[in-house]
N, C-alpha and C positions, 0 to 999 in steps of 0.2 A: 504493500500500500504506500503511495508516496505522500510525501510530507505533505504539500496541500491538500490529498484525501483527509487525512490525520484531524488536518487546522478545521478542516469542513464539520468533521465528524465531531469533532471535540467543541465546535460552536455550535451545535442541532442540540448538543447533551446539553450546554449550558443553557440555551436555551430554553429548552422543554422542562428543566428542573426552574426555569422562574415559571412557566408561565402553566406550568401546571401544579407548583405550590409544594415541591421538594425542599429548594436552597433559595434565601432570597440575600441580595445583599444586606449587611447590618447597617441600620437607622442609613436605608436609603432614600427617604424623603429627605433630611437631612447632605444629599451628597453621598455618603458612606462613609465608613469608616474602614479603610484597606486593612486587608488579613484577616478580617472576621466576618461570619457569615452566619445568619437564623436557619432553622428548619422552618419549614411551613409543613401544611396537616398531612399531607402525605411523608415529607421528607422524615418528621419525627414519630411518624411510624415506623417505616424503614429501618430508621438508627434502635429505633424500639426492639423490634423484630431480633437483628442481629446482635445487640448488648444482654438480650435476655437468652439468646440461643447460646451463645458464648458463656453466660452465667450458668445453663444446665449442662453443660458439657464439662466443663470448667469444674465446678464446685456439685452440682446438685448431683449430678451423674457419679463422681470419685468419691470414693473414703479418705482419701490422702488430703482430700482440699479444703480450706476451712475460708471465707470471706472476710474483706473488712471495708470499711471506708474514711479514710483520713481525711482531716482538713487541707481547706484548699491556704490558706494561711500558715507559713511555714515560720518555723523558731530560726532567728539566723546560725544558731551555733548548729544546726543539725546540717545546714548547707556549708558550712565550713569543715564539718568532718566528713562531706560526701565529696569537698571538695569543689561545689561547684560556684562559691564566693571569689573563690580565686583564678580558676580554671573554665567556667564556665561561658566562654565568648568566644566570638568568629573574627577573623582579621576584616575587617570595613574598608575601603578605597571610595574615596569622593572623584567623583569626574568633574572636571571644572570647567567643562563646555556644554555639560547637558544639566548638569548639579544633581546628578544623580546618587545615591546610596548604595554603593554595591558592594555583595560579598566576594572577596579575592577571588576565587574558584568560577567567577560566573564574569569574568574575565578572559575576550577573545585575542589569539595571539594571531598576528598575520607576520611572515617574514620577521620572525624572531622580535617582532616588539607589541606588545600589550595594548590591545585598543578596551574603549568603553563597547557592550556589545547594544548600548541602545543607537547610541550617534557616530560609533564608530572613533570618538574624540580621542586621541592621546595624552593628553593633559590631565594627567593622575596624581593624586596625592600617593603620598606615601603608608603601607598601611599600618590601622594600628584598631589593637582586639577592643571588641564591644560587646560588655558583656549584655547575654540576652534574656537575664532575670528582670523580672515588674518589680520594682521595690515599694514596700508601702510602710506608712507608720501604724503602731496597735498603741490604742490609748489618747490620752488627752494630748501627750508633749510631743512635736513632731524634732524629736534630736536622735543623738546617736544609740541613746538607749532605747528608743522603742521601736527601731528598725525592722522590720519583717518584711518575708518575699512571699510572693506567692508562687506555691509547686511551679518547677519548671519540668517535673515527671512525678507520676505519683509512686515508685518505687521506694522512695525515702522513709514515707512515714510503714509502710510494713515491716523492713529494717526497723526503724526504731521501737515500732511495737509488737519486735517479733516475739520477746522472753513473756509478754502481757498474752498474746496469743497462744503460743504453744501452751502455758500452764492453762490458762479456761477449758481451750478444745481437749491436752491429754492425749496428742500426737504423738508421734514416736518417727525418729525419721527410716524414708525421706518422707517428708509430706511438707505441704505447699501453701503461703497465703495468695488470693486475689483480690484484687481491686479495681474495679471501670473508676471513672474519675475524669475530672478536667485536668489539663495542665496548662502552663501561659508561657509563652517565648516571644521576647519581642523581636520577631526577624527582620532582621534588614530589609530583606527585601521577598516580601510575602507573593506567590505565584503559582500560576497552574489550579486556579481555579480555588476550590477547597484542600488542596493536597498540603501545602505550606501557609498552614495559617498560623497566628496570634496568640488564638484559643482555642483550643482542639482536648479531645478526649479520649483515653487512653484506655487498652485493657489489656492485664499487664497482672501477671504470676511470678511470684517470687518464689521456686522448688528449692526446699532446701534440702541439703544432701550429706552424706561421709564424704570426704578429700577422695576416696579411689573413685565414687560414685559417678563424681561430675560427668566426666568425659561420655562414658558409657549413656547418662541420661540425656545430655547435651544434642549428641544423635537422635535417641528415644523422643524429645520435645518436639525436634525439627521437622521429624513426622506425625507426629498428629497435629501438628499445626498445619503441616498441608494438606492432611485429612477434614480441617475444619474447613477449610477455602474450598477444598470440594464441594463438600455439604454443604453449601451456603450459592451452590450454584458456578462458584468458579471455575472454568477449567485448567486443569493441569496444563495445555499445550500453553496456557498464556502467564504461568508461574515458573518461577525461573530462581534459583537456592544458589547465590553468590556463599563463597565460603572465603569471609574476607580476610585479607592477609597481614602476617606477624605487624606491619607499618602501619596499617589503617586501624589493625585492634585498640581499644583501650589498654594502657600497659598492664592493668588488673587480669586482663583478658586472656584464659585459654584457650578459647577459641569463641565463634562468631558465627552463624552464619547469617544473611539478610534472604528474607523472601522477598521478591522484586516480581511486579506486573506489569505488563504489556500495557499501559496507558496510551492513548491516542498520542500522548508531548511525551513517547520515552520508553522504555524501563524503568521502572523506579520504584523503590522498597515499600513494601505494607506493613513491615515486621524485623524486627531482631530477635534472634534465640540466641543469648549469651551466656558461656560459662565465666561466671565473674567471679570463680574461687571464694574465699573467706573475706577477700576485701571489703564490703561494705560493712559483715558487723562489728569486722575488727579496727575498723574509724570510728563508729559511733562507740564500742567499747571502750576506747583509748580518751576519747577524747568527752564522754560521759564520767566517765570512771566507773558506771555499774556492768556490771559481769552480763556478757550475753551468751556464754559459753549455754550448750547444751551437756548433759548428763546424760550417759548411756547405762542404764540401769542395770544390762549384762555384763559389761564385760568394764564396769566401774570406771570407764575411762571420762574424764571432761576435753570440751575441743568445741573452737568454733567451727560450725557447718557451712559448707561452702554452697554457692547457690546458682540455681540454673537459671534464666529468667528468657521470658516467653514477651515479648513489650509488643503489642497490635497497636496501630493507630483506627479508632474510629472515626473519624472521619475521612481517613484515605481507604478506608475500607466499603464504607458506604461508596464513594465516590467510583470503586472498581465495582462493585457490585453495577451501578449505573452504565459505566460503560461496558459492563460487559455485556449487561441484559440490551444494552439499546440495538434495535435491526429496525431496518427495513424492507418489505416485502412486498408482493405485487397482491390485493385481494378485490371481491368484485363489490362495487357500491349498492344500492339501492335498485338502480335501472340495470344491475349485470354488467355494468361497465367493468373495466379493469381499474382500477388506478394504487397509488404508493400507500402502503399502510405504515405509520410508523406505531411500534410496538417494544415495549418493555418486556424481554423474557424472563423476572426474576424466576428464580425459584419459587414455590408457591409457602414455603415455610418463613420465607423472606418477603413474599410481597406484602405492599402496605394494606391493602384490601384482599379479601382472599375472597370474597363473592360479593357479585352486582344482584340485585334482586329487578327487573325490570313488569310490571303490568304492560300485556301489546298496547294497550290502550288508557289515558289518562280517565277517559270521559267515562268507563265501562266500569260503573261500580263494584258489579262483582268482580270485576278481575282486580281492581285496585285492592279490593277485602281480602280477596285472597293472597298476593302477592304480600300486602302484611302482614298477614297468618303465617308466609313463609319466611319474611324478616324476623319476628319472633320466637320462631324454631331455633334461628342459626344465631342470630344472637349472643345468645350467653356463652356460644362455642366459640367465636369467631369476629375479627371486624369484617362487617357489610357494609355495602352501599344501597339505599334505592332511590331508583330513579325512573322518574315517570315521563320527561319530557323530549321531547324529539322524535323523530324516526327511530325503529329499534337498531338499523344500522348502525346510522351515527351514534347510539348508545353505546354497541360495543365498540366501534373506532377509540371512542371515549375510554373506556376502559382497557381498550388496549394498550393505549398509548400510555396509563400510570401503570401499567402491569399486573393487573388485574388476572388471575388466571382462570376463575370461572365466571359464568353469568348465566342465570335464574330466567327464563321469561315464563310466565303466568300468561296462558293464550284459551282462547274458546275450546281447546281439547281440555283442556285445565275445568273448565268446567262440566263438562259430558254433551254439552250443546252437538257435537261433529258425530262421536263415538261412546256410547257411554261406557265403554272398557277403559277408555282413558282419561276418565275423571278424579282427578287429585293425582295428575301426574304432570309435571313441566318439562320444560327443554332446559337440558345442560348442554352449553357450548364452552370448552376447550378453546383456551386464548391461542395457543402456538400455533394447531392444525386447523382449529376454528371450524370442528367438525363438532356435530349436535345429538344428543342422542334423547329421546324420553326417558324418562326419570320418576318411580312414584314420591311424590313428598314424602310418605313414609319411610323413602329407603337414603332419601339424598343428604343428611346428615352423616349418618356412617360414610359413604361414597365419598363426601368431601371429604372426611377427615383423614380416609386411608390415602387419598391425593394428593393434601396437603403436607403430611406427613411422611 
């Protein structure tokens, strides 16, 4: 596919995520606000769908996993022994013909000397690191005692409340905390839609292990984690397991690998699975002074446990799920014509709506009674949609295009008028083949769920 297909593609996604109530930009009345970005009533389904699938796979599904949720508000001595008060920033270069903000690496070289890649300018400052923590003050006095950051990852606070959690749960290792969560970076230069933003939200396992264990789970992690990208509708041919090397590791780091997706602007990473050794509890150890050492009640030994960690981004996650579900296809209108369908393939365990209920007709009392008798069914199982207005076509177009995987129509066999063997039976239509089959209401609860699922 060539770059301009790519730029095409990747502007249809942007678009149809505003304008059908996914992603919108933040306080865009306002202008915006770059880097940040709202869901709207589909989008924060979507994110819904996927942070809760993740949370029973994750935690509800294992014995080993126990949950938490830390403040978004962090202590500064906790970011000084993770290190990232000191270490925590990108080298920054001002171009001084466009006054633009760039990070060093997003810097184009031509004939061995360094241009800006907006204007092309040469005239570059020199670079020098910025760090990309939000600093805020807690309390009445804004000085240097009341300093606090806000997460710039939410692996931190598990770390520090790892000795509070193991004794509650009564774990034994290895077993694992998780946490979904916001975190905040002020990037330079925020891009690519929702993939590098400001505020973004994370989900993010901290396995903790024996010193021989790492390695061996390290491997073990890296594949179920692209067992869950399956699951969630991704394909393997578009996942791609960089295993990144000794220079790019963190120096904590015994190994790395990045799960990277075929995005319309790239390759580019959804995930780190990192064996990070015992570094993390032995900074907050050292520099707390309280003991995070585990006890192995067999073989009487104490040791700090070394950890695997599993770091997803959600919002680059939702963001592949979009591109990858998005296609277009040729289906017939109203009058049999042919024309473009565009359509959202999510998975249906992912999609934001999992059925449309449609009445053929607004003005046909009974079919409108009925068609609500069968919102009420699916209901408490399921989010629905109903919708009574339009052509039944253009209803499913409609549906298609948020990815909707089934749709309900309520028609005069629905009521026995045509055949009365087929009274209290609807039509299910299949979003991807968009083939229809009868259905008794009595049966199409079950039916959906084993679909869904």
């Amino acid at each position: 596919m060539s770059t301009s297909t790519n730029a095409e593609r990747m502007e249809k996604i942007v678009s149809l995520c505003k304008r059908r109530g996914f992603i919108f930009q933040s306080s865009e009345i306002y202008g915006g606000l770059n880097g940040l970005w709202d869901y709207g009533p589909l989008g924060v389904e979507l994110k819904r769908n996927l942070k809760n699938y993740w949370w029973r796979v994750t935690v509800h599904e294992r014995d080993d996993v126990v949950g938490m949720d830390g403040a978004i508000l962090t202590h500064p001595e906790v970011l000084k022994a993770s290190g990232h008060v000191e270490g925590f920033s990108d080298p920054m270069i001002d171009c001084r013909t466009c006054k633009a903000h760039l990070r060093f690496d997003q810097l184009i070289e031509k004939k061995g000397v360094k241009q800006c890649p907006n204007c092309g300018g040469r005239d570059l400052t020199d670079a020098r690191q910025f760090n990309l923590m939000f600093e805020t003050h807690v309390g009445a006095a804004a000085d240097e005692s009341s300093i606090a950051y806000l997460r710039p990852e939410t692996a931190q606070s598990i770390f520090v409340q790892f000795k509070n959690s193991l004794e509650v749960s009564r774990k034994k290792l290895p077993f694992g905390i998780a946490q979904i969560g916001k975190a905040f970076r002020n990037e330079i230069n925020p891009r690519n839609f929702t993939f590098r933003s400001r505020e973004f939200e994370q989900m993010e396992l901290e396995y903790f292990c024996r010193p021989e264990q790492g390695t061996k789970l390290l491997e073990y992690w890296k594949e179920e984690r692209l067992k869950f990208y399956e699951n969630i509708g991704i394909s393997r041919a578009n996942l791609h397991v960089r295993n990144v090397p000794d220079e790019e590791r963190a120096f904590y780091s015994k190994g790395t690998y990045d799960i990277e997706y075929d995005f319309p602007f790239g390759q580019q990473e959804l995930e780190g699975v990192a064996y990070r050794t015992d570094y993390d509890l032995s900074q907050h150890q050292k520099a707390s002074g309280k003991s995070l050492e585990y006890f192995d009640e067999e073989t009487k030994q104490r040791f700090i446990p070394h950890v695997v960690e599993p770091s997803a981004g959600v919002d680059r996650t939702v963001l592949a799920m979009i591109c990858e579900a998005y296609a277009e296809d040729q289906a017939p209108n109203d009058k049999g014509e042919m024309e473009t369908r565009t359509v959202l393939r999510f998975h249906p365990r992912m999609a934001p709506i999992k059925c449309a209920i449609f009445p053929l007709l607004k003005n046909k009392e009974p079919l409108v009674a009925k068609a609500k008798e069968v919102v009420d069914l699916l209901r408490p199982h399921m989010f629905v949609f109903y919708d009574e207005s339009g052509a039944i076509g253009r209803r499913y177009r409609r549906q298609d295009e948020i990815g909707t995987p089934f749709c309900v129509t309520v028609d005069f066999e629905t009521l026995g008028e045509k055949d009365e063997k087929l009274r209290d039976t609807v039509t299910l239509r299949e979003r991807d083949s968009m083939k229809q089959e009868r259905i008794a209401i009595s049966d199409l609860l079950a039916a959906l769920s084993v679909r869904i699922a």
